[in-house]
C-alpha positions as CSV (number, residue, x, y, z in Angstrom):
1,X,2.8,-15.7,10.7
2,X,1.1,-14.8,7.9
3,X,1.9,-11.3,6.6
4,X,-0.4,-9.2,4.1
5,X,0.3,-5.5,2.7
6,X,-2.7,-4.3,2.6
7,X,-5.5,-0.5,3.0
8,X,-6.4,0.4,6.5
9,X,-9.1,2.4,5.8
10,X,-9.1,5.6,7.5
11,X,-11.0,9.1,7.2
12,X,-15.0,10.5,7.6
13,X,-18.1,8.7,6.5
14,X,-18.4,9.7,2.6
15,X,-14.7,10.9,2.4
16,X,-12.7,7.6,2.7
17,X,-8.8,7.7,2.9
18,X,-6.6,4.6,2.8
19,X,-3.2,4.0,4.5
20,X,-1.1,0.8,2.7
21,X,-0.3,-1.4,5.9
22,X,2.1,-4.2,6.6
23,X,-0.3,-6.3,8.9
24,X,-1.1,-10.0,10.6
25,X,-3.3,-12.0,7.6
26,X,-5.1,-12.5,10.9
27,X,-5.7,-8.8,12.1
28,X,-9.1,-6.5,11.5
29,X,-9.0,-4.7,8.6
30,X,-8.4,-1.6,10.9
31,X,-6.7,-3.2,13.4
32,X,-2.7,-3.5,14.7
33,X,-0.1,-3.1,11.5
34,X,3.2,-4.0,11.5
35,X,4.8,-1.1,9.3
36,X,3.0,1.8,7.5
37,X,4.6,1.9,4.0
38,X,1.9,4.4,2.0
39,X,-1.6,5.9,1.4
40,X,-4.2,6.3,-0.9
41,X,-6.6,8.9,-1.5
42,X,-9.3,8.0,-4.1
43,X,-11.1,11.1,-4.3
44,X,-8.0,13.1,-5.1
45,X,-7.8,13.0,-8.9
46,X,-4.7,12.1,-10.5
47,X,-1.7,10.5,-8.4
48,X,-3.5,9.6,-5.8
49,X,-1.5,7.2,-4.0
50,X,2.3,6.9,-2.2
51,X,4.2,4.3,-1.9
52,X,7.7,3.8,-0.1
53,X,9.0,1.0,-2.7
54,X,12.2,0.4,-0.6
55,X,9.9,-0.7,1.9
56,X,7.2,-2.3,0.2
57,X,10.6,-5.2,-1.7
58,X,11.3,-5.4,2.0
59,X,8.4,-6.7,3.0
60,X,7.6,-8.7,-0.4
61,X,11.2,-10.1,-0.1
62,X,10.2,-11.5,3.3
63,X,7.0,-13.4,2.5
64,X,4.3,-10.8,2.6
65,X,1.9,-10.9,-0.2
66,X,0.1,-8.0,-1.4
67,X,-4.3,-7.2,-1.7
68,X,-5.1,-7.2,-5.6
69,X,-5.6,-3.6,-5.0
70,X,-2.0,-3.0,-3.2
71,X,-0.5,-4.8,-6.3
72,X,-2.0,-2.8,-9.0
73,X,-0.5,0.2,-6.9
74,X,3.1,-1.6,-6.7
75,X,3.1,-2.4,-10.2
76,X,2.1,1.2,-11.4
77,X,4.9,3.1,-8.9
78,X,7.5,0.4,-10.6
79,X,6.8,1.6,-14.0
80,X,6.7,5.2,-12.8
81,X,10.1,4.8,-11.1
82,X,11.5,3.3,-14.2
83,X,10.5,6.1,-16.6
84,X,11.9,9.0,-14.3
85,X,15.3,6.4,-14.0
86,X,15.4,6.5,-17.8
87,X,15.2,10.4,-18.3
């Protein structure tokens, strides 16, 4: 089985909100997920995303690869966890 993590979108019509999603390669965009591991919300300014890290090396450790957009968001909460690790 192919795994992906990648956005489920969720939310109203001109006010999108995003969930990060262990899911099925296979699976609907909005359909069945394995684990929910974070969530996105573009129109907040600022951090606008959450990510459960632990999680997310889980999942990456067993084969899952991320969406381009799920990767930028794993590489940006790495830095950020190593900067508050350092001070």
């Amino acid at each position: 089985m192919a795994v992906t993590i990648r956005l489920k979108r969720i939310g109203k019509k001109n006010s999108p909100a995003y969930r990060v999603v262990v899911a099925d390669a296979r699976s609907p965009r909005d359909g069945r997920f394995l684990e929910e591991v974070g969530s996105y919300s573009p129109m907040k300014a600022g951090e606008n995303f959450t990510l459960n890290l632990d999680r997310v090396n889980h999942w990456m450790h067993c084969g899952a690869k991320p969406s381009d957009t799920v990767a930028s968001f794993i590489r940006k909460a790495k830095r950020a966890a190593k900067a508050a690790a350092a001070k």
